[in-house]
N, C-alpha and C positions, 0 to 999 in steps of 0.2 A: 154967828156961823162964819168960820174962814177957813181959807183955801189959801196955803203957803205955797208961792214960788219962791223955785230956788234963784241964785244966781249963775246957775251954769249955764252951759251953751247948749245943751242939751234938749232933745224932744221931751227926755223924761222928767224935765223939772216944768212944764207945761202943761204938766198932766189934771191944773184946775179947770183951763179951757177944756179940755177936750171930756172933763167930770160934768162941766155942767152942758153940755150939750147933747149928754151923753139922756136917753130916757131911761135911768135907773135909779129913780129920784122915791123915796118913803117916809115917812114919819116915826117918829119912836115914843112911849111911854114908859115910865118908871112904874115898874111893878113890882110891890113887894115880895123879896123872897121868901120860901118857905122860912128858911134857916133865919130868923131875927138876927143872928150877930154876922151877916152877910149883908153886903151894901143892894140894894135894888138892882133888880135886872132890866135892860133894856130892851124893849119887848118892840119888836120892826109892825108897825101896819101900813097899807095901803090909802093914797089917798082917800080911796071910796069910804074907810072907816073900815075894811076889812082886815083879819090879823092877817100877814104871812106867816103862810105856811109851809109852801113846797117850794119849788124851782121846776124849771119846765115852761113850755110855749102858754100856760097859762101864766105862771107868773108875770113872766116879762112881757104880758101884753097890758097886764096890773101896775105894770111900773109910773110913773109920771115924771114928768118933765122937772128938770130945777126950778124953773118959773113955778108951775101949778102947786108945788111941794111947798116952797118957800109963803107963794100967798096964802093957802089956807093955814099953815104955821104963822104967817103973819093977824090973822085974824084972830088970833089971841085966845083960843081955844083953849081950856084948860086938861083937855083931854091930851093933848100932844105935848111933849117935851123938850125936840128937836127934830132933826135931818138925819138922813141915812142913805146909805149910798147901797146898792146890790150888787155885790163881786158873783162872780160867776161869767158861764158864758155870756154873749151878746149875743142882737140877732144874727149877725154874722158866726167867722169864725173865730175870734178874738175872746180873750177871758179876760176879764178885769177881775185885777188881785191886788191884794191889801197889805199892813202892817197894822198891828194897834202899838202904838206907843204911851200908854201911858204911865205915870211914873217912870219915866225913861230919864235918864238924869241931864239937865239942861246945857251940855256940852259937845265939844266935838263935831264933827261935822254934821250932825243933825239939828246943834243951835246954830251953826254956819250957813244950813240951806235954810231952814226951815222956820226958825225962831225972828 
């Protein structure tokens, strides 16, 4: 698991510190799609071993820490796959928002910050 900084001057290329301090930390498993000629879906649960399902003040009191996330992923469970992070609101009033990049082609200023 990593977490790219950029090289700007900027708040928003610091956005790893303030991810992992953030309590919106979960797990993911590979679960087969319906569709066989479709690559596996990645399926979010809580640390407790519970799926997510909604969003709302129950959710994000489900969430865990990057520490707590990280160690039970670290214990080699075969149930877990990786880390996941929960966009949406915080407990404040703040929304943490995303990109997915993948196969995104390895240039330009996204291999500049981010690579």
């Amino acid at each position: 698991y990593e977490i790219y900084q950029c090289d700007w001057s900027s708040d928003v290329c610091s956005s790893d510190l303030w991810m992992r301090h953030a309590k919106r930390w979960l797990l993911w498993k590979l679960i087969p799609n319906k569709d066989p000629k479709k690559k596996p879906r990645k399926v979010p649960f809580y640390v407790s071993g519970k799926l997510r399902t909604s969003e709302g003040p129950e959710d994000t009191a489900a969430l865990a820490t990057f520490e707590d996330a990280v160690a039970l992923l670290a214990k080699g469970s075969p149930r877990y796959a990786g880390l996941g992070f929960a966009l949406g609101q915080d407990e404040g009033d703040k929304y943490w928002q995303g990109i997915d990049l993948d196969d995104f082609p390895a240039n330009g200023w996204v291999h500049h910050c981010c690579a």
